[in-house]
mmCIF file of the N, C-alpha and C atoms, coordinates in Angstrom:
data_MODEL
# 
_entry.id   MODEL 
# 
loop_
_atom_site.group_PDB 
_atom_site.id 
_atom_site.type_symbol 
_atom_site.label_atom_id 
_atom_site.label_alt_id 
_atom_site.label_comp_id 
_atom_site.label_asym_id 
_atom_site.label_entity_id 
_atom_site.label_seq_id 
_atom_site.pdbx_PDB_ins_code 
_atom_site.Cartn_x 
_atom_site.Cartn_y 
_atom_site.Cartn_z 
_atom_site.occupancy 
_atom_site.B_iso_or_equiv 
_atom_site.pdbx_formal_charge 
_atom_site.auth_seq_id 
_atom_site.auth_comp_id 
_atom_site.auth_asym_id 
_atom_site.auth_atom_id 
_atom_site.pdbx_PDB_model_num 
ATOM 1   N N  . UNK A 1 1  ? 101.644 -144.164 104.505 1.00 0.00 ? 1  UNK A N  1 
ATOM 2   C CA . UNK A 1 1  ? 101.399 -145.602 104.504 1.00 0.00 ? 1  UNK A CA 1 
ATOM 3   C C  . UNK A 1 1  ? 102.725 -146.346 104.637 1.00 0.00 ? 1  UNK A C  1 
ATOM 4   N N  . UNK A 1 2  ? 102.244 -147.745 105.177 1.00 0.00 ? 2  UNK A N  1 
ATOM 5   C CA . UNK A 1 2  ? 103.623 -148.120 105.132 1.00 0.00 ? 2  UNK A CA 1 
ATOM 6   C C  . UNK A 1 2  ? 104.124 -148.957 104.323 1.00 0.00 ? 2  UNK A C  1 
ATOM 7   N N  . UNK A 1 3  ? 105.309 -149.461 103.644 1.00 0.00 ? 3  UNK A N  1 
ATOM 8   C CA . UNK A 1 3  ? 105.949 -149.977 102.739 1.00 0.00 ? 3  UNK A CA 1 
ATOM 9   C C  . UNK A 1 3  ? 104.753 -151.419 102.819 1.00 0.00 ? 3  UNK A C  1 
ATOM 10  N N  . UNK A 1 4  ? 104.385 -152.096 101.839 1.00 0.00 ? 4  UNK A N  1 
ATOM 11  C CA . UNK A 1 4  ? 104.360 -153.391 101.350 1.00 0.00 ? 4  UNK A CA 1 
ATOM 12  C C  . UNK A 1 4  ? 102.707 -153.609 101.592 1.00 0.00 ? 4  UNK A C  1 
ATOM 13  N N  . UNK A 1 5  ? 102.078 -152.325 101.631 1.00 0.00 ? 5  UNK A N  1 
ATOM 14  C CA . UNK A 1 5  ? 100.368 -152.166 102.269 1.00 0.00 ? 5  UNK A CA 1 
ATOM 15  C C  . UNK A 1 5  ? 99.861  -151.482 100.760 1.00 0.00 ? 5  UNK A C  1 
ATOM 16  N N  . UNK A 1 6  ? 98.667  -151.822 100.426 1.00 0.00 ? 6  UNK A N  1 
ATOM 17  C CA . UNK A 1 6  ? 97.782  -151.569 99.469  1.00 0.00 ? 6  UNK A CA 1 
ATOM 18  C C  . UNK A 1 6  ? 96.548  -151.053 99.893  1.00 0.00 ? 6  UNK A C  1 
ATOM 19  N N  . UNK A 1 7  ? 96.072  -149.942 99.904  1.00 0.00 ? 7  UNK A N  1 
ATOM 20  C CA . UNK A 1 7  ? 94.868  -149.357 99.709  1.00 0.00 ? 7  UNK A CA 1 
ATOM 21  C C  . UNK A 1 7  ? 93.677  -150.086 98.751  1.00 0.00 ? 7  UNK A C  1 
ATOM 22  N N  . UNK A 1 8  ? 92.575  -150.666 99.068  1.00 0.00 ? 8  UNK A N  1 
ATOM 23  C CA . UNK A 1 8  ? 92.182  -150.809 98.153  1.00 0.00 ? 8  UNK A CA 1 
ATOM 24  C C  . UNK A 1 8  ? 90.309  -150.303 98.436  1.00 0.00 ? 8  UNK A C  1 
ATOM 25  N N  . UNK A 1 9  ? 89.565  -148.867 97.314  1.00 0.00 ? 9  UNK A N  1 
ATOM 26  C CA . UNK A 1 9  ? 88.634  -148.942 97.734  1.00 0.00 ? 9  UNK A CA 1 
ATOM 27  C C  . UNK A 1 9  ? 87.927  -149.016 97.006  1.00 0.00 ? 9  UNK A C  1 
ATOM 28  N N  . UNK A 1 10 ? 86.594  -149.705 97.503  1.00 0.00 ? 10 UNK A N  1 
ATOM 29  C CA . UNK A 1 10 ? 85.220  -150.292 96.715  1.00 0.00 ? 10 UNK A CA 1 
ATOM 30  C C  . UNK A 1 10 ? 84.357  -149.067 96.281  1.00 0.00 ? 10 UNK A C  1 
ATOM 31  N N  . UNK A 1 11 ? 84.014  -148.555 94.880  1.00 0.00 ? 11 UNK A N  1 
ATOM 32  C CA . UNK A 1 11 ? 83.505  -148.120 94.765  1.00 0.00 ? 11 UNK A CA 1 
ATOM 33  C C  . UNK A 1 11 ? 82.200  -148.104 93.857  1.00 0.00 ? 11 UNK A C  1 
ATOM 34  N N  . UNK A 1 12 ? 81.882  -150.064 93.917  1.00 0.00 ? 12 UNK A N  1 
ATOM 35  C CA . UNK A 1 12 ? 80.627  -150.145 93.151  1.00 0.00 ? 12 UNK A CA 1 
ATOM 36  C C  . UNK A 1 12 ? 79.260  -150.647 94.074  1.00 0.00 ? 12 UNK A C  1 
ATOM 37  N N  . UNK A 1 13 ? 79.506  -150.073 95.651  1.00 0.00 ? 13 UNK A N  1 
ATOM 38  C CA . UNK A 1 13 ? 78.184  -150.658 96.369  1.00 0.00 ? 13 UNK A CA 1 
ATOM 39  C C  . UNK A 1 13 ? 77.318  -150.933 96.387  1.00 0.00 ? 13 UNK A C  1 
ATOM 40  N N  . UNK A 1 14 ? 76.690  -149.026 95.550  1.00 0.00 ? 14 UNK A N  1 
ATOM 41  C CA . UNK A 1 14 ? 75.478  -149.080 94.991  1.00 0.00 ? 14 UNK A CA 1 
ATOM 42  C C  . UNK A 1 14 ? 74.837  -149.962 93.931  1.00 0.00 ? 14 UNK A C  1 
ATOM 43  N N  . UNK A 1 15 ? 75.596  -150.782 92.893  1.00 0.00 ? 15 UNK A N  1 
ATOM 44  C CA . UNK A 1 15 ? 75.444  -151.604 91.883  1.00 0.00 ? 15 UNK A CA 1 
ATOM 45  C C  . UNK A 1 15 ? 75.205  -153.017 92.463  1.00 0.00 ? 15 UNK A C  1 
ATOM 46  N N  . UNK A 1 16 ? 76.098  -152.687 93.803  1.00 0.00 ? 16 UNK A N  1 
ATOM 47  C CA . UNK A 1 16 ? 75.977  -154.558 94.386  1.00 0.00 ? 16 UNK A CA 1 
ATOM 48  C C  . UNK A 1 16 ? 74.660  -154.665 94.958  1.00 0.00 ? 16 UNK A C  1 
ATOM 49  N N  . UNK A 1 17 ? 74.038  -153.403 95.502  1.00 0.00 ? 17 UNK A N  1 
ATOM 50  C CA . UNK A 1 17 ? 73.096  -153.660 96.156  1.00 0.00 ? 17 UNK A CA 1 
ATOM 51  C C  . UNK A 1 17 ? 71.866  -153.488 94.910  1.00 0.00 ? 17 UNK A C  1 
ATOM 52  N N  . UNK A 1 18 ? 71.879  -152.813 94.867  1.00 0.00 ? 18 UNK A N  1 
ATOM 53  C CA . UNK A 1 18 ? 71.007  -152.747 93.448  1.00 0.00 ? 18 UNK A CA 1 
ATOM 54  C C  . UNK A 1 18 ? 70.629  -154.135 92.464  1.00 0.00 ? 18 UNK A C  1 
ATOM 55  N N  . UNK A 1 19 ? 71.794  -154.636 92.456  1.00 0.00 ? 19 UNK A N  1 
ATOM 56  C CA . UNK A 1 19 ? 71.840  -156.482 91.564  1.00 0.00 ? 19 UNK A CA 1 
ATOM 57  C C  . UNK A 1 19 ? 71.359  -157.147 93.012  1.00 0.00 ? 19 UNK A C  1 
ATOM 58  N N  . UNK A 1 20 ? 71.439  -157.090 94.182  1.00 0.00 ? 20 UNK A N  1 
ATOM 59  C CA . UNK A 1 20 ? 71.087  -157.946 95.353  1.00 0.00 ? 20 UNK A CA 1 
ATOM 60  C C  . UNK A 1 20 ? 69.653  -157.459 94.947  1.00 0.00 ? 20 UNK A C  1 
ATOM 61  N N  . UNK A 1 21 ? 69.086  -156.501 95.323  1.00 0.00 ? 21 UNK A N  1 
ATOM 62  C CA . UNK A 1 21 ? 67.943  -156.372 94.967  1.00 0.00 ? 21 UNK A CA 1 
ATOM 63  C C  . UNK A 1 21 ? 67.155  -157.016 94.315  1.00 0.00 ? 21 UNK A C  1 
ATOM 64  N N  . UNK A 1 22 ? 67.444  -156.609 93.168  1.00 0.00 ? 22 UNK A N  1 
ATOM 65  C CA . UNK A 1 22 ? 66.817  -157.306 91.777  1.00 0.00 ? 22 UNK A CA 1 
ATOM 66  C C  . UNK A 1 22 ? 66.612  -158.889 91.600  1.00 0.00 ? 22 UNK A C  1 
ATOM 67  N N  . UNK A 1 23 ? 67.412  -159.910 92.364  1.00 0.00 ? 23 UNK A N  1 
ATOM 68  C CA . UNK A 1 23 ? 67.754  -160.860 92.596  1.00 0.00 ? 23 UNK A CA 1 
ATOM 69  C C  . UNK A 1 23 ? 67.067  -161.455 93.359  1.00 0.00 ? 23 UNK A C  1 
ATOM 70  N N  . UNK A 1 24 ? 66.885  -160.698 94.096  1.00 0.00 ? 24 UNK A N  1 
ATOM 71  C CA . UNK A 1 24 ? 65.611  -161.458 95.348  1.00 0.00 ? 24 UNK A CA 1 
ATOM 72  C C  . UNK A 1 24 ? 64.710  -160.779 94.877  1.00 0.00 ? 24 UNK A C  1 
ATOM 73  N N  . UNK A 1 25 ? 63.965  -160.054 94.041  1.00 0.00 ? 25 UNK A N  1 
ATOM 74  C CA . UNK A 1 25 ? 62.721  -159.715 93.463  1.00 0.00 ? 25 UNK A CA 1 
ATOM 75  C C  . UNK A 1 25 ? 62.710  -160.919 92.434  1.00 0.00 ? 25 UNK A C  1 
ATOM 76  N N  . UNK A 1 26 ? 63.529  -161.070 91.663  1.00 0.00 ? 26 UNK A N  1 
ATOM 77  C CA . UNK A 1 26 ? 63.510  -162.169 90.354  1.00 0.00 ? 26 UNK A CA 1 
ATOM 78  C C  . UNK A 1 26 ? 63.216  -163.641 91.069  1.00 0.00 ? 26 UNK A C  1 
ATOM 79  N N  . UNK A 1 27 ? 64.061  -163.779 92.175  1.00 0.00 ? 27 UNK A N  1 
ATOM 80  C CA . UNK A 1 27 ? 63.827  -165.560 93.041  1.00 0.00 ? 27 UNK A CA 1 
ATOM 81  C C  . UNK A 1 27 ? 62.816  -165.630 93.766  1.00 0.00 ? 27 UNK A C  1 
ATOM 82  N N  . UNK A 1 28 ? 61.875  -164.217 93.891  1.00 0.00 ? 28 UNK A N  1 
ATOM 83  C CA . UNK A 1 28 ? 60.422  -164.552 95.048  1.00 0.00 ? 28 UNK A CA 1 
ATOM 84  C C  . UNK A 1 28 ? 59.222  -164.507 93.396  1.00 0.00 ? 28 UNK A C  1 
ATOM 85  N N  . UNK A 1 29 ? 59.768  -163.666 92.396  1.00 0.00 ? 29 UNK A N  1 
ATOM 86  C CA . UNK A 1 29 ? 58.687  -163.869 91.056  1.00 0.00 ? 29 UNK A CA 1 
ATOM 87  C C  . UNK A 1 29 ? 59.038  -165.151 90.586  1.00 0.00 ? 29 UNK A C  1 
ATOM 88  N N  . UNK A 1 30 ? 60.041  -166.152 90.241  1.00 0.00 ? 30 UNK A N  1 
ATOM 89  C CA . UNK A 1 30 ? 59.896  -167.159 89.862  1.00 0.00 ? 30 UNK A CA 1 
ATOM 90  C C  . UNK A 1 30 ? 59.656  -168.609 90.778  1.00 0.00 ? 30 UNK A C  1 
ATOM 91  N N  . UNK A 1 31 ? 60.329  -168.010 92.459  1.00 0.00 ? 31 UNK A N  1 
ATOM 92  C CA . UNK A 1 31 ? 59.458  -169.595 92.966  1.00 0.00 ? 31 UNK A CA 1 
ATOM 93  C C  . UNK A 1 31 ? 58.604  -169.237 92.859  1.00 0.00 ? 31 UNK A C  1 
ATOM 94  N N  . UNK A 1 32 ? 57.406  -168.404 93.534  1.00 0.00 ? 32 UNK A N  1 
ATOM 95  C CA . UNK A 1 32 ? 56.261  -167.990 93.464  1.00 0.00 ? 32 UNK A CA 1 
ATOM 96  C C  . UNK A 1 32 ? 55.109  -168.805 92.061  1.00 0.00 ? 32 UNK A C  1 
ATOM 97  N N  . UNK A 1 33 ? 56.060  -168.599 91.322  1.00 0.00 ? 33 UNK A N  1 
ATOM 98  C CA . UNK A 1 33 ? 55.435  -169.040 90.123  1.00 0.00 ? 33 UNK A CA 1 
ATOM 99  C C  . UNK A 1 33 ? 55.942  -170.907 89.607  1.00 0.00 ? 33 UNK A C  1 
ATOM 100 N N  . UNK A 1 34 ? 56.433  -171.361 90.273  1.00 0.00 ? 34 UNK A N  1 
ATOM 101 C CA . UNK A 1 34 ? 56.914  -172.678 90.178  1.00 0.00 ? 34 UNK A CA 1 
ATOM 102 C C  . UNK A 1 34 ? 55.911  -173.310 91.155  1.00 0.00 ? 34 UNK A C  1 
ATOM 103 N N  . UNK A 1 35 ? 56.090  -174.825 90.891  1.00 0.00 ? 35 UNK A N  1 
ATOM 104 C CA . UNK A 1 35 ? 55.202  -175.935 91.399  1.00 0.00 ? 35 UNK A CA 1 
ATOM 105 C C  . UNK A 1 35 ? 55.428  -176.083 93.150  1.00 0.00 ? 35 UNK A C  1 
ATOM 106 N N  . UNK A 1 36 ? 56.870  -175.612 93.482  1.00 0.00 ? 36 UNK A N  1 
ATOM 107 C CA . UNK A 1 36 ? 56.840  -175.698 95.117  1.00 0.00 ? 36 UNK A CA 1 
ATOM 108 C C  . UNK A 1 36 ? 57.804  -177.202 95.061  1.00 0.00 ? 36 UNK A C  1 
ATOM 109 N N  . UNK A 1 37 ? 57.734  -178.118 94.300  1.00 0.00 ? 37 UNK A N  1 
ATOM 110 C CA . UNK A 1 37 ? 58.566  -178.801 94.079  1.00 0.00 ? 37 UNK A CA 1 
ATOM 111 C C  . UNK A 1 37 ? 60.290  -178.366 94.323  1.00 0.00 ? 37 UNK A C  1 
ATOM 112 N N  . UNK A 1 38 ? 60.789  -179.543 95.302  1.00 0.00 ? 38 UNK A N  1 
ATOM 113 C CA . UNK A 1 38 ? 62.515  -178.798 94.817  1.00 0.00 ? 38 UNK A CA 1 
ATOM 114 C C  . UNK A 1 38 ? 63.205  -178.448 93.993  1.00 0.00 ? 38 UNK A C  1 
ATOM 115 N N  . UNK A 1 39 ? 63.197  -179.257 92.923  1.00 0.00 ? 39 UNK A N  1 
ATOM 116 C CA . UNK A 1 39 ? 64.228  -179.398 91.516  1.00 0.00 ? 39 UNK A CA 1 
ATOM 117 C C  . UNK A 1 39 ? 63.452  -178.158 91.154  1.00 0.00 ? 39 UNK A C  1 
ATOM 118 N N  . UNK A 1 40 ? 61.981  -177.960 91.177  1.00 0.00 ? 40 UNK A N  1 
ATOM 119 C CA . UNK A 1 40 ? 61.889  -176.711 90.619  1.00 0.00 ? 40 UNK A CA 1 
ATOM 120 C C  . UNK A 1 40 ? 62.053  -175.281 91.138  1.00 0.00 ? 40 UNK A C  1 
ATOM 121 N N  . UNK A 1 41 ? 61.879  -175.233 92.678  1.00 0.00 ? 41 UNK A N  1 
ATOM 122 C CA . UNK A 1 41 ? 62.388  -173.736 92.890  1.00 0.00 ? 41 UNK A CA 1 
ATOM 123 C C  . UNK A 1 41 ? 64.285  -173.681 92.618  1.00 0.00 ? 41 UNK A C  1 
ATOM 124 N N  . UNK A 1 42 ? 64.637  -175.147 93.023  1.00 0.00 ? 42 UNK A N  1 
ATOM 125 C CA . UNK A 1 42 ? 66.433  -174.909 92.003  1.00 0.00 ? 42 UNK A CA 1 
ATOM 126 C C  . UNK A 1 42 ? 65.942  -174.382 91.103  1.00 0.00 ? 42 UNK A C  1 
ATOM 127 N N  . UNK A 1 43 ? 65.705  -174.693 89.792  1.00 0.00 ? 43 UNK A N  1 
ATOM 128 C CA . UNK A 1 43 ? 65.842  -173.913 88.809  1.00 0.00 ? 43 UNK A CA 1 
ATOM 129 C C  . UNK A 1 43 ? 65.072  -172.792 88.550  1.00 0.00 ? 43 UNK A C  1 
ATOM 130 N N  . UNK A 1 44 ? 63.847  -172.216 89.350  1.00 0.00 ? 44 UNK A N  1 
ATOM 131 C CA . UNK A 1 44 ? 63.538  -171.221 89.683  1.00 0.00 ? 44 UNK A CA 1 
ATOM 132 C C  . UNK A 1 44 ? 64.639  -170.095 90.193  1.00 0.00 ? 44 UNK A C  1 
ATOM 133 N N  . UNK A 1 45 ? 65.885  -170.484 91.197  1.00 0.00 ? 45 UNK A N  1 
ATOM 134 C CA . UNK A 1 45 ? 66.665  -169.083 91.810  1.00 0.00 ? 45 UNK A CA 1 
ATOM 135 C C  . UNK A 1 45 ? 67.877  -169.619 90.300  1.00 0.00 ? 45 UNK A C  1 
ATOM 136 N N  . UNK A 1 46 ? 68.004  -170.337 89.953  1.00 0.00 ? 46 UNK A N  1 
ATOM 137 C CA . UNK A 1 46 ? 68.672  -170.202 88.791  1.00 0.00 ? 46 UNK A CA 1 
ATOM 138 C C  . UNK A 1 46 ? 68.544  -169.285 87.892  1.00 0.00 ? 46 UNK A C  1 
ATOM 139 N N  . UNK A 1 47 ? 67.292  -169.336 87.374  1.00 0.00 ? 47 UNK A N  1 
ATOM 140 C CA . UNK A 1 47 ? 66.489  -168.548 86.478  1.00 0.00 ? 47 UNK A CA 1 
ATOM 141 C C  . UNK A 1 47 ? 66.463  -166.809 87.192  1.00 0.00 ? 47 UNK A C  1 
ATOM 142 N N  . UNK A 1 48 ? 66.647  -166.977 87.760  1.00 0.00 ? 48 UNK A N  1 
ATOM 143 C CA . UNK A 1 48 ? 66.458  -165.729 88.625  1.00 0.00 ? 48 UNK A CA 1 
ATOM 144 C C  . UNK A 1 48 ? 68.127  -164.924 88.701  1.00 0.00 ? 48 UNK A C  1 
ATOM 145 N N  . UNK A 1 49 ? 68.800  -165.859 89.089  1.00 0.00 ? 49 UNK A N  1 
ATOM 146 C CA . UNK A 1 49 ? 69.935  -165.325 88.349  1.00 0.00 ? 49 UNK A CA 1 
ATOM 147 C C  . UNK A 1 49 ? 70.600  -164.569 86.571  1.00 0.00 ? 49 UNK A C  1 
ATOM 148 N N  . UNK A 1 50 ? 69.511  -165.458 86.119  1.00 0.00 ? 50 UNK A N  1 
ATOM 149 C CA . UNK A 1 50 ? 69.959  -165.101 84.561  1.00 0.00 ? 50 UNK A CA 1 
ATOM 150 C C  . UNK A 1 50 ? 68.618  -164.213 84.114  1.00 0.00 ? 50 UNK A C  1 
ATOM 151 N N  . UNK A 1 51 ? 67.905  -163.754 84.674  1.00 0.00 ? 51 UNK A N  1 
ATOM 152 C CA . UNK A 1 51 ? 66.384  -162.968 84.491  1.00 0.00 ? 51 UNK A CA 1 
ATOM 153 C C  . UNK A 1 51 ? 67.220  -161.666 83.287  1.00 0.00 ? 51 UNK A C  1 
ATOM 154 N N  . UNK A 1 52 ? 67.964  -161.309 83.253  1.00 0.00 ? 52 UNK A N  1 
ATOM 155 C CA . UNK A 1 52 ? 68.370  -159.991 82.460  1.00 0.00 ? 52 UNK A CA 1 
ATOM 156 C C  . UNK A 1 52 ? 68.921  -161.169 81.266  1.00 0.00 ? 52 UNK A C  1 
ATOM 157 N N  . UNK A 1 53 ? 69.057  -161.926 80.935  1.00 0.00 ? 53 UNK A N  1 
ATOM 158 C CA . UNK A 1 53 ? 69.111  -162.522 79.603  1.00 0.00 ? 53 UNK A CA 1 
ATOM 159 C C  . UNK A 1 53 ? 67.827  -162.565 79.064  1.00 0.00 ? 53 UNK A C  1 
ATOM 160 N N  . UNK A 1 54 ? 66.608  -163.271 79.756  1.00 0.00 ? 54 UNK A N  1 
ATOM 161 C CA . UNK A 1 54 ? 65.410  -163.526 79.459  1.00 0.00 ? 54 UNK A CA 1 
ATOM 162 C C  . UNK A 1 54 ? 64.905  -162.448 78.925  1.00 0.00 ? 54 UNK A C  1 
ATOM 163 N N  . UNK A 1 55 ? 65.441  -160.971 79.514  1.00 0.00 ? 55 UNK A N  1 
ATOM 164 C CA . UNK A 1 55 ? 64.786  -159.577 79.116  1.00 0.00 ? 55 UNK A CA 1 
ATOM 165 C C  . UNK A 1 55 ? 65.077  -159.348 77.708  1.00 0.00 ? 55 UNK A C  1 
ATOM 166 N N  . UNK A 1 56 ? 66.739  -159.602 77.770  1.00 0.00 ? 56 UNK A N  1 
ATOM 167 C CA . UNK A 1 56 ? 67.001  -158.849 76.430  1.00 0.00 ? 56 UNK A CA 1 
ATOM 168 C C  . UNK A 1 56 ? 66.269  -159.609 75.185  1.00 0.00 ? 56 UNK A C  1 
ATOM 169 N N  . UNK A 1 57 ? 66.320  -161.035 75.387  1.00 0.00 ? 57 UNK A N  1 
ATOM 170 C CA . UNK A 1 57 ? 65.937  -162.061 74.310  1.00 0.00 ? 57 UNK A CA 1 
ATOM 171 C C  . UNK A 1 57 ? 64.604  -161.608 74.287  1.00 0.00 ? 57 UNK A C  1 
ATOM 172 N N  . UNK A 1 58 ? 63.380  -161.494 74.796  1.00 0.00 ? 58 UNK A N  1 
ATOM 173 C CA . UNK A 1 58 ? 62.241  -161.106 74.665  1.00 0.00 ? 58 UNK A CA 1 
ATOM 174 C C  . UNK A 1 58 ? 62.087  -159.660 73.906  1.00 0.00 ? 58 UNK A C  1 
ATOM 175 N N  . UNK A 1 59 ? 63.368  -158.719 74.411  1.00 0.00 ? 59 UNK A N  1 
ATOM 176 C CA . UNK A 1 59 ? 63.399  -157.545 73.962  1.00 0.00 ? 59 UNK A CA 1 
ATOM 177 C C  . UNK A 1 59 ? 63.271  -157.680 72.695  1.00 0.00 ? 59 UNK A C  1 
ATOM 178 N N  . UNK A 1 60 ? 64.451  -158.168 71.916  1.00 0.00 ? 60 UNK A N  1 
ATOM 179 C CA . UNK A 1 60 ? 64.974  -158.296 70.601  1.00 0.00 ? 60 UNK A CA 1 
ATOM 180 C C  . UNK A 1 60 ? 64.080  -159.080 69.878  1.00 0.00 ? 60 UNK A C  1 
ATOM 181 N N  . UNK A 1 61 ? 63.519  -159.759 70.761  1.00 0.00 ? 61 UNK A N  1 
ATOM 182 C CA . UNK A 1 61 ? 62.268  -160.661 69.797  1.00 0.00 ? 61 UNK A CA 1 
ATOM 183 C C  . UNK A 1 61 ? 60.999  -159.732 69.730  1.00 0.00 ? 61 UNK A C  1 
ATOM 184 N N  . UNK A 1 62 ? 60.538  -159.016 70.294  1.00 0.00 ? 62 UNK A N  1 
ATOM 185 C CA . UNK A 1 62 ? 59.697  -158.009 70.367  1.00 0.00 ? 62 UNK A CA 1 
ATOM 186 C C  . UNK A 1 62 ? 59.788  -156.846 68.715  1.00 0.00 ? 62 UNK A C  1 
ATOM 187 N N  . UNK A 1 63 ? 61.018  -156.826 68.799  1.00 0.00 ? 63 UNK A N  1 
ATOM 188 C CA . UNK A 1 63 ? 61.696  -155.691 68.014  1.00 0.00 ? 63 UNK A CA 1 
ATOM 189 C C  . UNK A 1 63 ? 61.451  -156.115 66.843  1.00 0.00 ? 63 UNK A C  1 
ATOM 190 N N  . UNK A 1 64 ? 62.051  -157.425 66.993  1.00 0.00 ? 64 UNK A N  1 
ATOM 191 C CA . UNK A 1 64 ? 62.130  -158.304 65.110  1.00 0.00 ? 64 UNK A CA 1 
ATOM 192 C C  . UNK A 1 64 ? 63.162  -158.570 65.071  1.00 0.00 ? 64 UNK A C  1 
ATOM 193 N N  . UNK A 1 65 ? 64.545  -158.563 66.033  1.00 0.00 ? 65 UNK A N  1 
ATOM 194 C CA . UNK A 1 65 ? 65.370  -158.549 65.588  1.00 0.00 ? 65 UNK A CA 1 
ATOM 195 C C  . UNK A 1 65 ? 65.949  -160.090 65.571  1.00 0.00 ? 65 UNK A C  1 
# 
């Protein structure tokens, strides 16, 4: 290599695609389920972003905890 060059390699693809995934499964289950209104599918792909908070909190409330 030559002087003043950096290698740099990606080795979390599978995770990116995997969270892409999940992401557009979470933003077609919550517009889907919204009024069709704008402000609400906004906060529908919002929500869809944060869907793994919603899990755990339901989790832990499930539990008792």
């Amino acid at each position: 290599m030559t002087a003043g060059r950096t290698r740099v390699v990606e080795r979390n693809g599978a995770w990116g695609l995997f969270m892409l995934m999940a992401y557009i499964g979470a933003a077609i289950y919550f517009v889907s389920r919204s009024g069709g209104g704008f402000w609400e599918v906004v906060l529908s792909l919002l929500q869809a972003i944060v869907w793994p908070a919603y899990l755990v909190y339901h989790a832990l409330h499930a539990l008792g905890a």
